[in-house]
N, C-alpha and C positions, 0 to 999 in steps of 0.2 A: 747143842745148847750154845748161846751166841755169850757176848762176854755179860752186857746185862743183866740176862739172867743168871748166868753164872754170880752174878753179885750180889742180886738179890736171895740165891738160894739160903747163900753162907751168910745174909743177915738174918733169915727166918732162923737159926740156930744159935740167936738170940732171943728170943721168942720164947715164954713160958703161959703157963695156965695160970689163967686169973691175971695177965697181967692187962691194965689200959694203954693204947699203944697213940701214938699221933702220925697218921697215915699223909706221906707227901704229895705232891703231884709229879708227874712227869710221864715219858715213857720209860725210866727205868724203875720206878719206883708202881708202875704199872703190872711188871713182871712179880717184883713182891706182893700186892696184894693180891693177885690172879694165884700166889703161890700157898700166903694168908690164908685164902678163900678156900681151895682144897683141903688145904690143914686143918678147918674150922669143921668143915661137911663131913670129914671124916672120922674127925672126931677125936684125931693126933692132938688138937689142941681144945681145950675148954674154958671158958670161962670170959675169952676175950673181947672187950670193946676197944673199938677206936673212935678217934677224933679227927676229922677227915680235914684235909687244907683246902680244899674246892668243892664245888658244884660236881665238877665230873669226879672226882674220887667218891665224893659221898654217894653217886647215882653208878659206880662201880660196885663198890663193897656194899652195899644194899643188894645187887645184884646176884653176887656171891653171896651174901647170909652171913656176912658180918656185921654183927651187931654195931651200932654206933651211937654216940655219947656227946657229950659237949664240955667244954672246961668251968663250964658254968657246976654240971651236976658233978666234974671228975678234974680238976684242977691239976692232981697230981699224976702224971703221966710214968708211967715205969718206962716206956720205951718211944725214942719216936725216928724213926723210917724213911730216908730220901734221899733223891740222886741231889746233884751238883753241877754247873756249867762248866766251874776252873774249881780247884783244888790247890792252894800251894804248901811248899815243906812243911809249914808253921798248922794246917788245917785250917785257915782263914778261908772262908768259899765266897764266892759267885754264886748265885741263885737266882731264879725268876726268869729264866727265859722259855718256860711254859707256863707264864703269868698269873703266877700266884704266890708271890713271894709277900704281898702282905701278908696271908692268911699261916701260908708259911712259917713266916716267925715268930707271930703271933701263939701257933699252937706247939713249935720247936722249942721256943725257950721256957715252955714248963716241964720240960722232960727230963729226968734224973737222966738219961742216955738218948747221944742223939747220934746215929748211927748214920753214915750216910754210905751212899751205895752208886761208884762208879766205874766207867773203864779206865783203861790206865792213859786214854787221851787226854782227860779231862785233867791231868798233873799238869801244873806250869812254875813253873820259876818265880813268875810275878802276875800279880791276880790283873787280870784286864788285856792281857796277853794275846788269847786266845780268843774272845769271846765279848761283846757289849755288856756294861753293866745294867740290866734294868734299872729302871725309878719309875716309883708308881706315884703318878701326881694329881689333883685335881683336873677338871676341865676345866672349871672358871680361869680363862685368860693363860688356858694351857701354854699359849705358843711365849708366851712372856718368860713362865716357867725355864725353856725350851731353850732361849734367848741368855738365860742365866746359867741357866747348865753349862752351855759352851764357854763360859768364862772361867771354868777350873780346870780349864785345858784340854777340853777333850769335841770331838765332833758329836753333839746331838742332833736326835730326830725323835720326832712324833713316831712311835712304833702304829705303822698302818697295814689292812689286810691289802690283798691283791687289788681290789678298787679301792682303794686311797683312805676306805675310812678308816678313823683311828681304834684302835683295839678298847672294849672296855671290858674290864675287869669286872669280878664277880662283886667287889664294892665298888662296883659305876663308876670307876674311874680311870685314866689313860694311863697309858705307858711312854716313856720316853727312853729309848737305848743310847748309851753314851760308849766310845768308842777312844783309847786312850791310845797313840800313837806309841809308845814306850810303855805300856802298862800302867800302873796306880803304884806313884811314888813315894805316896803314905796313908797308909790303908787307915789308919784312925782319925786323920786329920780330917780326911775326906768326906768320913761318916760323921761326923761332928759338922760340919756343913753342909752335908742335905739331911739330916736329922732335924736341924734347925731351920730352916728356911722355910717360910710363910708357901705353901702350894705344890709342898714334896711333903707326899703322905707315908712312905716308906721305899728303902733303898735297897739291891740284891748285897751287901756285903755283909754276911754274917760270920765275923768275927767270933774267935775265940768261943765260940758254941759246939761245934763238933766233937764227941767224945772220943771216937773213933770214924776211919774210912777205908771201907774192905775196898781193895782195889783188883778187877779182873784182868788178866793182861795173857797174852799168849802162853806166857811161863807157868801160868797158873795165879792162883789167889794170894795175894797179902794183905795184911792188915794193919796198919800204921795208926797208932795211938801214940797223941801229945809227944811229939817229939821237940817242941819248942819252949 
């Protein structure tokens, strides 16, 4: 069992009957609903719906026979499920770079627990470290967008496939990866200015949301909660 799964097992043991859960995207968060899905067929677990953050998650967990919902019919989520890019001390994350961090926050920030599930690569010191921040922007006059991004210090680009075109997202809209030569020197200021700004539809930094993050690492598992 690789470390992935190994992280996602130990968040399925947070997982109870009857609970609504909000299902992430990703590959590691892939291994949890593949683990979900078992526990549901089997009948280990009863009662559960989820709330899927994508297109592929939702056409996954159909697959397995798990039930799924919307926040329209089920608002209040007991539990909600996913990996991360970066991780720092404080549980401040990185998100979106298997493009779906609108839907993502959208269906995370109504969840009484928001569990997240990675290897122990994904710990950094300083968020941006490791890894580009998404931002998911309009297309209208994307490159304008693109253009203003690089003015808060950081190297952007058009996030595109292998032939150049640019990626859209499951709400029709592009990606932009920003790339911070020293990391992100103020994780709130930051989010305050593409929060705001006219043709950023939403950003990977989800702040102070995580409840907990089981972490898998050669040593074995730990699990770090609000330590900030």
């Amino acid at each position: 069992m690789n470390l992935k799964q190994q992280a996602a097992r130990q968040a399925l043991a947070y997982v109870q009957n009857d609970m609504v859960l909000g299902l992430g995207t990703g590959s590691t968060t892939e291994y949890f609903i593949d683990l979900l899905g078992t526990a549901v067929k089997r009948g280990d677990l009863r009662g559960i719906v989820a709330v899927p953050t994508s297109e592929a998650t939702a056409v996954r967990a159909n697959e397995l026979g798990i039930p799924l919902t919307t926040l329209q019919q089920s608002p209040d989520l007991d539990l909600a499920v996913d990996g991360a890019d970066e991780v720092d001390p404080c549980l401040n994350l990185i998100k979106g770079l298997g493009k779906a961090l609108l839907r993502e926050k959208v269906v995370e920030i109504h969840a009484r627990q928001f569990v997240v599930i990675v290897d122990d690569s994904k710990l950094v010191a300083r968020l941006g470290t490791r890894d580009a921040l998404p931002v998911e922007i309009v297309q209208f006059e994307a490159l304008t967008t693109i253009r203003w991004l690089q003015t808060l210090g950081c190297r952007a680009e058009l996030w595109s496939d292998e032939n150049e075109s640019p990626f859209i997202t499951d709400n029709g809209n592009y990606l932009a990866r920003c790339w911070f030569p020293r990391g992100i020197a103020d994780l709130q200021q930051l989010a305050i200015q593409l929060s705001t700004r006219p043709g950023v539809v939403e950003h990977g930094l989800f702040l102070s949301m995580a409840t907990r993050v089981i972490v898998a690492g050669t040593e074995g598992i730990k699990v770090i909660e609000s330590p900030c």
